[in-house]
N, C-alpha and C positions, 0 to 999 in steps of 0.2 A: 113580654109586658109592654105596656105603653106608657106613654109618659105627659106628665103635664109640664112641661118648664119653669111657669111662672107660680106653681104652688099645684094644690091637690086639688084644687074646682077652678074651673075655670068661668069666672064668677066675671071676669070683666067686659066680656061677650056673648052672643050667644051663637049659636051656630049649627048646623046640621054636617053630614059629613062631607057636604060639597065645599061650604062657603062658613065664613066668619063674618059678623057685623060687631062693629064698633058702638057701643053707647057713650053719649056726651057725659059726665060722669055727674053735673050740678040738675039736669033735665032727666037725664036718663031715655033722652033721644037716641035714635040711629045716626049715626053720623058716615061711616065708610060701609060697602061691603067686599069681601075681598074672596076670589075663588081660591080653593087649595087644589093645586096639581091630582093629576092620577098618581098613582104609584108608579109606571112608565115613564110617565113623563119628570117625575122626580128623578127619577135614574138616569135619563138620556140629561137633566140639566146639569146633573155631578160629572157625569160625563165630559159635557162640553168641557165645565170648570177646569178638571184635571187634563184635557187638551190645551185649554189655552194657560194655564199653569206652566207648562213647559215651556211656550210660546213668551211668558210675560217673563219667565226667571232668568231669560236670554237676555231683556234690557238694562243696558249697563246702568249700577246704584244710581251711577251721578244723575240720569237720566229718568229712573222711577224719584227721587227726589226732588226734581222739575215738575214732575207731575204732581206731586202730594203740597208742591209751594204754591201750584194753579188752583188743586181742587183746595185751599187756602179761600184763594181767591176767590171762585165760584160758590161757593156756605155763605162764603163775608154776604153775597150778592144780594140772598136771601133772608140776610137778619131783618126785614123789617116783617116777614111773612111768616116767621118761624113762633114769635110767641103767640100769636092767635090762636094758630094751629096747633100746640100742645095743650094752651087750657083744653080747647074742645075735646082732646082727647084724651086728659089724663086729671084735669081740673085744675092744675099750678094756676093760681092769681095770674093775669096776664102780663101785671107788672114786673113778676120774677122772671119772666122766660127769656130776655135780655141776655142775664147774667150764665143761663145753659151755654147761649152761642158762644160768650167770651171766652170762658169754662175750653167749648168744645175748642176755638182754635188759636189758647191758649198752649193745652196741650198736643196739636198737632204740630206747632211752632217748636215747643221743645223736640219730641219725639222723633222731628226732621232734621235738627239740629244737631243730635247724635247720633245721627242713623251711619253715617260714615265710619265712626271710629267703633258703634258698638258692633256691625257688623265687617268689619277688618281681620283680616287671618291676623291669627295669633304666633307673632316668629319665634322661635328657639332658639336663634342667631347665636347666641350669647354662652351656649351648651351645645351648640350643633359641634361634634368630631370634624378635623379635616376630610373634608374630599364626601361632607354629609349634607343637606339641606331638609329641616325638618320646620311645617307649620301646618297650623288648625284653622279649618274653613267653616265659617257659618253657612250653613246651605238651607235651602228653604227646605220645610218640612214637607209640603205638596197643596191640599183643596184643606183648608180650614173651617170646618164648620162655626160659626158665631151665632150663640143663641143669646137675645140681648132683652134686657127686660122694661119694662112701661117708664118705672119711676122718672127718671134722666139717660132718656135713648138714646140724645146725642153725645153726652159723655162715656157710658158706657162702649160705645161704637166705635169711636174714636179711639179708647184704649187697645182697641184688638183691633179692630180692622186697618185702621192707619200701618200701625208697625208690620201687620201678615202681610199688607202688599209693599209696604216698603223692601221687606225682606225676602221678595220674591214667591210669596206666596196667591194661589186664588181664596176666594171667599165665597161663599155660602152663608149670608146675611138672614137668620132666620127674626123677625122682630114680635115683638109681643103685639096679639090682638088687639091690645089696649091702644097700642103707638105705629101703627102699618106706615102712616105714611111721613114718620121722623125717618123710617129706614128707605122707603122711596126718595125723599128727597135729599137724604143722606148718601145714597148712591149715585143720583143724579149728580150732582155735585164731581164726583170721581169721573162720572162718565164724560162729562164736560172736561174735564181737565186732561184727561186719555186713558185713564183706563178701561181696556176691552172691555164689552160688557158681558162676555162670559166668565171673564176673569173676577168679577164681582158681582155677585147675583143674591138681588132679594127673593125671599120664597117664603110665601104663607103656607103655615104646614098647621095640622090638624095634629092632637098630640101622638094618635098610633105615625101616620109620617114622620113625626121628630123622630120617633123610634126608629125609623125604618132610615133616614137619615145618617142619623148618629150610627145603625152598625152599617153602614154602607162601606165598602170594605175600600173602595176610590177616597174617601173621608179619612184625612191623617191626626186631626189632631179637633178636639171639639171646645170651645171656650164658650165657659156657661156664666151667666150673673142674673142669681136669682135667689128665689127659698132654697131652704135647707132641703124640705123634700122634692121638688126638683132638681137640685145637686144630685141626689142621692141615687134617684130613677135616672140621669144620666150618666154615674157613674158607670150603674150597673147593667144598664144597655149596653157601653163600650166595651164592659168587662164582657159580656155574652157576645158582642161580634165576632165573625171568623177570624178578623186581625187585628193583631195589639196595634193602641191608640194612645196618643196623649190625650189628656180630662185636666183642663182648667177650671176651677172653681172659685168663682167670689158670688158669697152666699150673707147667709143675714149676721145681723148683729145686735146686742142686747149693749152698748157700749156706754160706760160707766164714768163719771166724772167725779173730783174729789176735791173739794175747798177744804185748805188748810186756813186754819187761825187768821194768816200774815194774809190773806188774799184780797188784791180792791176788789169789795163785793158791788160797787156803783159798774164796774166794768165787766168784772165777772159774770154777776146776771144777766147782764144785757147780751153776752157773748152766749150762757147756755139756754136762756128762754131761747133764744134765736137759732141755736141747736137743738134743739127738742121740737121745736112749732116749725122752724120753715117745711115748707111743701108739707104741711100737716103733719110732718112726722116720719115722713115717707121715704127717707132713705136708709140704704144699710147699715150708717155711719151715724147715724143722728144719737143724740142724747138721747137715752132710755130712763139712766138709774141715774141719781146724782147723790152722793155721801157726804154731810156735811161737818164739821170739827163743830162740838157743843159749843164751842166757845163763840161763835158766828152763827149757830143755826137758826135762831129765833130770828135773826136780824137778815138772814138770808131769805127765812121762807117767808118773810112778811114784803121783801121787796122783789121776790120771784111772784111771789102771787097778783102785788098788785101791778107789776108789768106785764102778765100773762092776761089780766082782766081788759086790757085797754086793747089786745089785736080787735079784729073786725073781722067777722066770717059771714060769708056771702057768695053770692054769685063770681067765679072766679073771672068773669069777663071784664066785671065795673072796677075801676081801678080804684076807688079807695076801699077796699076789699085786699087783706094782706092774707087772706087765710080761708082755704076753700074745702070742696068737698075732698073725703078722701075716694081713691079711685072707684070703688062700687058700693051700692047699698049692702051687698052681704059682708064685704070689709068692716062697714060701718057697726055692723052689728056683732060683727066677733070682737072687735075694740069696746063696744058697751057693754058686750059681756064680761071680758075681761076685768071690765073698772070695777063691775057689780060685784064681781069676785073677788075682789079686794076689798070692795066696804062690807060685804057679807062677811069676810075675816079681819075685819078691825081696822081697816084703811081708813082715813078718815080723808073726805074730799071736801078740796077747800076754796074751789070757784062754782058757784052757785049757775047751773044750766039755762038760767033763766035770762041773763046776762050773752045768753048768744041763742037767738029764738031760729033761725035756721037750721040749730040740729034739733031734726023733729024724727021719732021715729019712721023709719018706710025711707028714709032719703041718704043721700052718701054726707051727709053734712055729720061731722061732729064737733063737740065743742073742745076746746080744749080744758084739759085736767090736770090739778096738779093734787097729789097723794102725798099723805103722811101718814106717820102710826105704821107702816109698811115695813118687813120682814123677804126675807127668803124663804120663807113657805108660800110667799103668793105669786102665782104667775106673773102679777105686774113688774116683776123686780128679775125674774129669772128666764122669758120665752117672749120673744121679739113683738112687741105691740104694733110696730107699722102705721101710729097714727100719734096724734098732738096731746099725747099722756103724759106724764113724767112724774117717778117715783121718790122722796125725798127721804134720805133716812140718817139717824143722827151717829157720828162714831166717835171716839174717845182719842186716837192716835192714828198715826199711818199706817203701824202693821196691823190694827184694825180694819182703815180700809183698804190695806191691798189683800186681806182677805177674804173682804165682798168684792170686791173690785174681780179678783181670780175666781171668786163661787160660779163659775159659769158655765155652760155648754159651750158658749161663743166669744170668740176673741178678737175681734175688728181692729178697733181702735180703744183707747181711754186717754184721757186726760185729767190733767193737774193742774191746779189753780193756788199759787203761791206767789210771795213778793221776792222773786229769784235777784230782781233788778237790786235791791236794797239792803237784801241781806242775804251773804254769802252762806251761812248756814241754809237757806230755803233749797237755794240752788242744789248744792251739798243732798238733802234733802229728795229734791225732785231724782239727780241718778240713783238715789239709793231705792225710790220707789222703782222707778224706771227696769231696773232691772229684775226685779222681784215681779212682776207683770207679765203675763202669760198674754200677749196681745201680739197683733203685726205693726199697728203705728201706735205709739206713744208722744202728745201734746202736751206744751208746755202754757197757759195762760190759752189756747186754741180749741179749738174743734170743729168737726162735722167740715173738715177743708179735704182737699187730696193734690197734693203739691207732684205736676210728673214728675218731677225729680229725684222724688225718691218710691220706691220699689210698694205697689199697693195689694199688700198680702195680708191673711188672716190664718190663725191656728185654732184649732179645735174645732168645730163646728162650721167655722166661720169660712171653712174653705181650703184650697191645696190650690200652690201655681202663683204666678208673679203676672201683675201688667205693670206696667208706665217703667219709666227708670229706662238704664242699659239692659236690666234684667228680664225686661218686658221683650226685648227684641230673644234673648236666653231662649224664652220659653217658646217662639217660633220658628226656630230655627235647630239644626242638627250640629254635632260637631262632624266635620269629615274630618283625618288625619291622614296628611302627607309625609311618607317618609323617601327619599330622595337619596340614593348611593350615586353621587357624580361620576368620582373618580373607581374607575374598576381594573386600573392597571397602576402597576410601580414604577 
C-alpha cells in the first residue's frame, strides 16, 4: 500500500511522480517546487544516514549539546525571515509566526536542558550484591524517520528532531508538501551548528516513497504527526516491513472544553475564542466542542459570539488581518460542508457569513462559526473539523459533561474552566473531573498550549508514543542493561 501522511488527498499540492509544487494557500499561487528522489537514490540516502549514525553516536552528550545550544543560536538568526515564509506557505497571519519561533526555541531550550540527566544510565548502586555492579544505558535507537506535518512545522520538528539527535540518533526529515522549506531551513540551522549533514537529512518524498521509506529495514523507529488516516497507513506499513519498528503517533483531535457556573466568562471567552480561531482552527489541539453549565450559557454564547464577530479574515500577509485562509481550497469545503451538516440537522449558526466577504466559495478562506442547538449525532461535535468552527452545547452538571466530554474517538487534550482560585470546592471539583477524562493533557482555566515540560501524549484515536518531557528522550532511545560480576574469586 502507499500512503498519504498528511491525510487521504493530497489536496495541499499538486504534483506528478517526479516533483511536488507548493501553492500559496490565500492566491492559490505556486510558490516552491521540489524534486522527489528515485527510489535508489532514497536507499543510498538511508544509507549514508545509518553510516553517519554511528559516526555521530560516538560524540560525547556534553558535546551534541553544544551543538543543539549553537543550532539555538543559528534559528534565533533567522526569526525575522521565518514569518513571511510560512504565511506563504501555509496561510498563518503573518503577524502570528513570531510566536512559532519562540514556541520553537522555547522548547529546544528545555529539551537541552534535560538532555543530561534524562539520558543518564540508571545505577542499581543501592541493590547492587557485593562484588556486583548493575546499570541501564540509554542508547540511541539508530536512522529515525520524522514525518512532520504543514500546520506548525517548526514546532512539531523540534519535538522529535531536537531530542533524536541529542540522543544520538540520525534523521530522515520527511516535511509536508505544504511547509518544504520550514524543514530546509530547519535543518540548515543544525547544519550550521555541526551537525553532519548526512546525519540530518531533508527528503521530499511522494507518498508510494514514504511507504518505501518507512519499511526501509536501515529505518528504526518512525515519528508521525498527523491525521488519523495517515497514522494508520503508517502504522501499517511498519507493521508489513521485514523488521519490527517503533511507530510514534500524534494525530488529531476533537478536544473539548467545559465552563462551570463559577467560571470568569470575561476571561474564559477570550481564552477559548482564541483556542478555537487561532491559525483558523488548525491545530490538533485547538477547541472543537465546548459544553456550557445552563446556568452561564446564554450569557456565554452571546459574549463568545460577539468576540468571534470582531476577528478580521483576509489576506494572511496584511497585518491587521488576525485570521486567514485555511490551508487549501478543498479543506475549505469539507469544513462547509461539515457546518451545512449541522444546520441540515438542527445546528443553529449564529455569525452571519456576510460579516466576513473573503470566504467566498472556490477559495481557502473560511469564516468563522459558532453552532448551537448541536448534539452528538452531528459530525461537528464528534470528527476533527481542522478550521474556525466551534460547537456550543448546553449541560446540566459535570458528570454530564464528562460524558460528552469522553463521547469521543479522540483524546488530545480538554479543559476546565472554573473559579479554582476562590473556591476550594472548584478546585476539589476540577481533579474529580480530571480523572474521570479519558484524555493525554488535562487544563485548568488553559488551552490549545503544550508546555515541554510535561509529556505530549494522546489516547484513543488521538495517537500512541510520547514527545517533549524526559519521556520524549524514552521514546528514542533503547534500554541496554549492564550486568557486571567484579569479583570472581574468594
Amino acid at each position: 500500500m502507499s500512503l498519504n501522511p498528511a491525510g487521504t488527498t493530497q489536496h495541499y499540492a499538486y504534483g506528478d511522480a517526479t516533483s511536488q509544487t507548493t501553492l500559496i494557500p490565500h492566491n492559490q499561487q505556486p510558490l516552491v517546487i521540489r524534486a522527489y528522489p528515485s527510489e535508489t537514490q532514497l536507499g543510498h540516502s538511508i544509507q549514508y544516514a545509518a553510516a553517519a549514525q554511528e559516526k555521530w553516536a560516538r560524540v560525547p552528550l556534553k558535546q551534541r549539546i553544544e551543538i543543539g545550544r549553537r543550532f539555538m543560536e543559528e534559528f534565533g538568526k533567522m526569526r525575522d525571515e521565518i514569518p513571511l515564509e510560512l504565511t506563504l506557505q501555509m496561510g498563518r497571519p503573518v503577524t502570528q509566526g513570531a510566536g512559532e519561533v519562540r514556541g520553537t526555541l522555547d522548547r529546544a531550550d528545555y529539551m537541552l536542558s534535560i538532555a543530561e540527566k534524562a539520558l543518564a544510565d540508571v545505577t542499581l548502586e543501592d541493590t547492587d550484591k557485593p562484588g556486583f555492579r548493575r546499570f541501564i544505558k540509554r542508547t540511541p535507537l539508530g536512522v529515525i524517520l520524522v514525518i512532520a506535518p504543514w500546520n506548525y512545522p517548526y514546532l512539531v520538528m523540534v519535538n522529535s528532531v531536537l531530542p533524536a539527535l541529542i540522543a544520538g540518533n540520525a534523521v530522515i526529515l520527511k516535511p509536508s508538501p505544504q511547509t518544504p522549506l520550514a524543514a530546509e531551513r530547519f535543518a540548515l540551522a543544525f547544519h550550521n551548528a555541526g551537525v553532519p549533514k548526512d546525519a540530518l537529512q531533508v527528503i521530499h518524498l511522494s507518498p508510494e516513497l514514504t511507504t518505501k521509506a518507512v519499511q526501509n529495514p536501515l529505518i528504526d523507529f518512525v515519528a508521525f504527526t498527523g491525521s488519523v488516516a495517515g497514522g494508520r497507513a503508517v502504522d501499517i506499513a511498519a507493521a508489513e516491513a521485514p523488521k519490527f519498528k517503533g511507530v510514534g503517533l500524534e494525530l488529531g483531535g476533537k478536544d473539548p472544553a467545559y465552563v462551570r457556573a463559577d467560571a470568569d466568562l470575561d476571561y474564559t471567552v477570550a481564552e477559548l475564542v482564541d483556542g478555537a480561531m487561532f491559525n483558523s482552527g488548525q491545530s490538533c489541539c485547538a477547541v472543537e466542542r465546548i459544553y456550557v453549565h445552563e446556568s452561564v450559557y446564554d450569557e456565554f454564547v452571546q459574549k463568545f459570539v460577539e468576540l468571534t464577530k470582531k476577528y478580521k479574515l483576509g489576506d494572511p500577509t496584511e497585518k491587521e488581518n488576525n485570521l486567514g485562509p485555511v490551508c487549501s481550497i478543498a479543506s475549505a469545503e469539507r469544513i462547509r460542508k461539515q457546518v451545512a451538516a449541522a444546520v441540515a440537522a438542527g445546528a443553529k449558526a449564529l455569525i452571519p457569513e456576510d460579516l466576513f466577504p473573503a470566504a467566498q466559495a472556490g477559495t481557502a478562506f473560511v469564516a468563522p462559526q459558532v453552532l448551537v442547538d448541536v448534539n452528538h449525532t452531528m459530525d461537528i461535535m464528534m470528527e476533527e473539523t481542522f478550521g474556525p468552527v466551534i460547537g456550543i452545547q448546553k449541560v446540566i452538571s459535570d458528570d454530564q459533561a464528562i460524558a460528552l466530554m469522553n463521547d469521543s474517538p479522540y483524546g488530545l487534550t480538554a479543559s476546565v474552566w472554573t473559579n479554582a482560585a476562590a473556591n476550594p470546592e472548584s478546585e476539589k471539583a476540577f481533579f474529580n473531573i480530571m480523572d474521570e477524562l479519558h484524555t493525554g493533557t488535562v487544563f485548568l482555566n488553559r488551552c490549545d498550549y503544550l508546555d515541554p515540560a510535561l509529556a505530549w501524549t494522546g489516547v484513543k484515536n488521538s495517537g500512541r508514543g510520547v514527545s517533549l518531557s524526559k519521556f520524549g528522550y524514552d521514546q528514542l532511545t533503547r534500554a541496554k542493561s549492564v550486568h557486571m560480576k567484579i569479583k570472581t574469586s574468594q
